[in-house]
N, C-alpha and C positions, 0 to 999 in steps of 0.2 A: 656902613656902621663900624665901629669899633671891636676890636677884638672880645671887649671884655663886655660888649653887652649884647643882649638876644634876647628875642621877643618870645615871650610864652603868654598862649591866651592873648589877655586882652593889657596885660602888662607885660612886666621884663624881670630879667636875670642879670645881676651884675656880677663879674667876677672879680674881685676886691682882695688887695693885697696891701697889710694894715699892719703899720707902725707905732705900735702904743707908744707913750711915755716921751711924747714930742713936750717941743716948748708951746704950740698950737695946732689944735685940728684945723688941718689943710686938705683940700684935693692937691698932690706933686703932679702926678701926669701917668701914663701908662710905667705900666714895669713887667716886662715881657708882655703875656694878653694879657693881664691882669690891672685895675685900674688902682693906681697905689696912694693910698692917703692916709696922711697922718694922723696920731688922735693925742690929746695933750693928757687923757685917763693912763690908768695903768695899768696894766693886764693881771689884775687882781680881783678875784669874785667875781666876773662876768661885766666889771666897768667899762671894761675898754669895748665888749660888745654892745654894750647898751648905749655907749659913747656914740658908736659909730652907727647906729639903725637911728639912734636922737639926733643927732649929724643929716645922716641922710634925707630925714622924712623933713628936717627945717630944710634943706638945700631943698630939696623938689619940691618945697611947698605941700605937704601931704601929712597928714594925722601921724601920728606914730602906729596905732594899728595898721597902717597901709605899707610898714617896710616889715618884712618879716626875714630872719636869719636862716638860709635854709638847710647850709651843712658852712663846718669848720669852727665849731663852736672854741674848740680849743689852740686853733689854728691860725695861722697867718693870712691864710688867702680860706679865703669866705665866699659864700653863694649866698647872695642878697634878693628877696625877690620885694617887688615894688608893684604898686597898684596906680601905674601911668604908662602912657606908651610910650616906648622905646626911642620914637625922636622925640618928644620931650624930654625925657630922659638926658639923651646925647647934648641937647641944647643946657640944660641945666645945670651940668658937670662937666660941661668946657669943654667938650668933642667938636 
């Protein structure tokens, strides 16, 4: 598995290093353990967080209540938790 994901419970944890203010939301690739994607939002009022858990939960296919922000709210690199297992997860976002 990937550096930047791990399995808690019966879902995962992703460690998420996030680039607002792109020209489009992208998954780029690893960046150090962190999984680094861009967001086209801009890190203004909580968009660019909202951007990327709306991001998420369309990628894995999964409700938006199933991604939740678990710390970095102000931050760059974010702990993402997710209501899928872990190799779906990896298969999803290009691991």
């Amino acid at each position: 598995m990937p550096p930047w994901l791990r399995a808690v419970g019966v879902g995962a944890v992703l460690t998420v290093h996030v680039q607002p203010g792109a020209r489009r939301t992208e998954v780029v690739g690893e960046h150090g353990d962190a999984l680094k994607i861009r967001l086209a939002a801009p890190p203004v009022d909580g968009k660019a967080n909202e951007a990327l858990l709306a991001f998420l939960a369309d990628r894995l296919g999964l409700a938006r209540r199933q991604v939740v922000l678990k710390s970095g709210q102000t931050s760059r690199r974010k702990q993402v938790a997710v209501e899928l297992p872990i190799d779906q997860v990896a298969g999803c976002l290009g691991s």
